[in-house]
N, C-alpha and C positions, 0 to 999 in steps of 0.2 A: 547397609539396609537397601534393598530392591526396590524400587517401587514399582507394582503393579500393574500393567497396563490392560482394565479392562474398560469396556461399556460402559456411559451412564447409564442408569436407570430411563427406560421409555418414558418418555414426554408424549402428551396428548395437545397439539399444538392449536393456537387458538390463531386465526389468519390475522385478527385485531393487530394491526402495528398502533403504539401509544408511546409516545415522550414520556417521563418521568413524571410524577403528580404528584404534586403538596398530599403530604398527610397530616391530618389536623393531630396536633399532641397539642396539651396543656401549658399554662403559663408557668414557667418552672417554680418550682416550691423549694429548693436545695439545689446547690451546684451540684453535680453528682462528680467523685470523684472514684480512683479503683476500690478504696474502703469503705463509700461510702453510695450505697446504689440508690436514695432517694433524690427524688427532682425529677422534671420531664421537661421538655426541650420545646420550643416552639419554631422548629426552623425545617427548611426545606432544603434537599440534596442536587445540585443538578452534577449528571455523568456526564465527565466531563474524562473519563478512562478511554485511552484511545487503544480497540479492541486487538490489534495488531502490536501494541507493545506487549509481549509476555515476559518482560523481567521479574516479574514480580512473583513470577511460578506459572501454576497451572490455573484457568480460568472454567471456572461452573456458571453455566448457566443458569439465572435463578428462576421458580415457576413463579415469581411475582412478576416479571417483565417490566420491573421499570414501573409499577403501577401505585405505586405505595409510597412516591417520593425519595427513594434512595437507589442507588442503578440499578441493573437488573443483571448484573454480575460481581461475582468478587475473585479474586486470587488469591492461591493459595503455595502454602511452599510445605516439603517435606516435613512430616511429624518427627521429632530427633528427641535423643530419650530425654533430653531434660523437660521434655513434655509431660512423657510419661510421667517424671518423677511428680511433678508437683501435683498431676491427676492421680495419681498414689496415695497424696498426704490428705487428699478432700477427705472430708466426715458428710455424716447426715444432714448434718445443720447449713453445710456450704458446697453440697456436692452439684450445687447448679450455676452457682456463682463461679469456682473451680473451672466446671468444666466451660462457659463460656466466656471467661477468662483466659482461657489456654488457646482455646477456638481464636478469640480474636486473635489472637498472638499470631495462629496459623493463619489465618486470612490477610495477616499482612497490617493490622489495627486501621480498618477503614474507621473515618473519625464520624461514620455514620451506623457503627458497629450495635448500637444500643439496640437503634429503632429499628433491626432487621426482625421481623413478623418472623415467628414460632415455627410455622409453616417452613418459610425459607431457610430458620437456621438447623432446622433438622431435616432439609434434603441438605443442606452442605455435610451434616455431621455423615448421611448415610452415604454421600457422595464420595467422603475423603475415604471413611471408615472403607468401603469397598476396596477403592484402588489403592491403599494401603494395607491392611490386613488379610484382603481377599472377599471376593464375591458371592461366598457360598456363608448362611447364618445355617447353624444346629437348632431346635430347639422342641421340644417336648409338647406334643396334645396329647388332653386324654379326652375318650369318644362321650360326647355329653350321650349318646345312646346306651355302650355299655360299659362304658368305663374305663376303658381299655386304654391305655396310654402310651402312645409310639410316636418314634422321633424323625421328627421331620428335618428337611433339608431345602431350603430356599435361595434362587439366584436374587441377589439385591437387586441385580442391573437389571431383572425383568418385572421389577416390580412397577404398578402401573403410577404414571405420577401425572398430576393434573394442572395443567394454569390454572393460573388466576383469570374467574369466569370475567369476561368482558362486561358483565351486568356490572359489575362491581358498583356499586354505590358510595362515594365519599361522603364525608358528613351524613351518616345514615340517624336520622329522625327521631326521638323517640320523647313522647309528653310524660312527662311522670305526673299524674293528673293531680294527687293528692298536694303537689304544689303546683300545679301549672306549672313546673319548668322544663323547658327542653334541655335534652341530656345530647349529645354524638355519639354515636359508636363505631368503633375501628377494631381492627386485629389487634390482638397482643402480640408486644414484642419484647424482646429480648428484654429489657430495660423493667420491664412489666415483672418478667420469670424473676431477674434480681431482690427486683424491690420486693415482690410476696416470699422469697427467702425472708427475707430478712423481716417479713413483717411479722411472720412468725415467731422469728428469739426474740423481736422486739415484745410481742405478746401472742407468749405462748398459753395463756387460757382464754384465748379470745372465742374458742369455741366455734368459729369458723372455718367454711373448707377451704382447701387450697381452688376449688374453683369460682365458687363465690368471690373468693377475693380477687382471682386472676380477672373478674368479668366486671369488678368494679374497677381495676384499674385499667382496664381499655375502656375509657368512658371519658370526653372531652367535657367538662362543666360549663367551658367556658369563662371561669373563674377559678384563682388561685383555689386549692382545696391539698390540704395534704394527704398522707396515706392513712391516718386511721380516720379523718375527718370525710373521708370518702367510704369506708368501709360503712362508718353508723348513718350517715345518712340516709344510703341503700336501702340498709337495714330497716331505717327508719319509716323512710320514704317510698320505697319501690313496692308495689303490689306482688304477689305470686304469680300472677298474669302477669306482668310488665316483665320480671325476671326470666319466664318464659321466653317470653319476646324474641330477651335479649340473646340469648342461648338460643334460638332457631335462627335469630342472626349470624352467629358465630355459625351454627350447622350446616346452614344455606350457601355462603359464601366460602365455604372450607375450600383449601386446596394443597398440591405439592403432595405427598406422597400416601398413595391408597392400599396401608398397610393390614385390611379385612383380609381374610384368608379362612376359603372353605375346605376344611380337611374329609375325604373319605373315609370313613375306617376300615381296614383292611380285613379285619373279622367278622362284623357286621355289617358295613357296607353303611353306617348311619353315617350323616354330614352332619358336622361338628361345625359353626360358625364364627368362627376367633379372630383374633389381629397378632401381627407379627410383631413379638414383643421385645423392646430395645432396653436393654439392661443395664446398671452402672459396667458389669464385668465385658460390657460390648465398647465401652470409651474406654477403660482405665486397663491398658496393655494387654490387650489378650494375644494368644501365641501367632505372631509374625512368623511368615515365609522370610525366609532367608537363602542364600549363597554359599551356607557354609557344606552344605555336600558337594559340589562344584569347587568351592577353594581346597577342602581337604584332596580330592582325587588331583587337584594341582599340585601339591608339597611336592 
């Protein structure tokens, strides 16, 4: 197996130099173990990775910079098919758990692996996915003008990717009035995507979205609260205003990779408004460049 040597993805570089920063997470509720992805962690990461060792493979730069309390890079080593395989055996029900389960593996299991924000762990997956599989995605628009449906072709590495804005706000604010209580808010992270798997089979007529739920588990109480006990108080408790809020929070501080894409139409000439879309069939073995025309004209 070859591995690739292209481009990262363009970075929009922020001059901000910042050490590492406590991210506030919750009092743990459940040890969390590989079977069992409830609990959240109350600890801070100091990098302590000296940038000049690369035994441990190849090193991504991450667009959170060290700002989120866990470093602001990881390592990584070759995908080898027993990756493949076990990303093969995911279903619907564990195809997020699966894949960032395999992920860690490939990063080398930083034991900071959980708390990596959403953001950072999908510039590594587009990072690896490039310089492994290759840097060109296929994939199909049709013209919201007439209709018309043609296949486009995107360089990953030029896709635009953004730090994390220096405004960043830790412990960001919010009153939930109808108790007076203050609530935090932070990024979701990896630990978060687990746990709303699983809250899912745990209660699957809960009747909730997966974003709903994703937005009440970045949410610091400042007290023990478990996962469905966080879910109904929301519910309970938070106004449609307040929930807003919390979602222009998340919209505000977004970063790491800016996958909007305005398509031409070639027949109409209308612009078509889309985002470049990442599919289970973009993680789980799609067809590898290989050596094998180069080894064959060697026999």
């Amino acid at each position: 197996m070859q591995q690739l040597k292209t481009e990262r993805p363009k970075r929009k570089k922020s001059p901000m130099e910042v050490s590492p920063a406590e991210e506030v997470i919750d009092t743990p509720v459940d040890e969390a173990t590989d079977d069992d992805f409830y609990g959240y962690t109350d600890q801070s990461y100091e990098d302590d990775h000296d940038p000049s060792d690369n035994s441990m493979g190849n090193i991504i730069d991450l667009p959170s910079k060290g700002m989120l309390g866990y470093p602001g890079e990881v390592t990584y080593r070759e995908i080898m098919a027993g990756d493949e395989e076990i990303l093969k055996t995911s279903t619907a029900k564990n195809f997020h758990r699966t894949v960032n389960k395999v992920l860690k593996s490939i990063c080398n299991a930083p034991e900071h692996f959980d708390e990596i924000s959403l953001h950072d762990r999908d510039y590594i997956i587009s990072y690896i996915w490039a310089n492994t599989y290759g840097s060109k995605k296929t994939f199909d628009v049709t013209c919201s003008k007439c209709s018309a449906k043609e296949e486009v072709t995107v360089d990953m590495t030029q896709i635009q990717v953004d730090d994390i804005k220096e405004s960043y706000k830790k412990d960001f604010k919010l009153v939930i009035k109808k108790k007076n209580k203050e609530i935090f808010l932070r990024y979701s992270c990896i630990r978060d995507e687990n746990n709303c798997e699983k809250f899912f089979i745990d209660h699957p007529d809960s009747g909730d979205t997966k974003d709903f739920v994703m937005m009440c588990f970045a949410i610091n109480f400042k007290q023990p609260m478990d996962i469905s006990e966080r879910v109904r108080w929301m519910k309970e408790n938070a106004s449609a205003k307040e929930m807003q809020t919390i979602k222009a929070f998340h919209s505000h501080y977004r970063f790491g990779m800016d996958t909007q894409y305005d398509h031409v139409c070639s027949k109409c000439e209308g612009v078509t408004n889309t985002y470049i879309p990442f599919h289970p069939q973009d993680v789980i073995a799609p067809e590898l460049q290989t050596d094998f025309e180069e080894l064959l004209h060697a026999q």
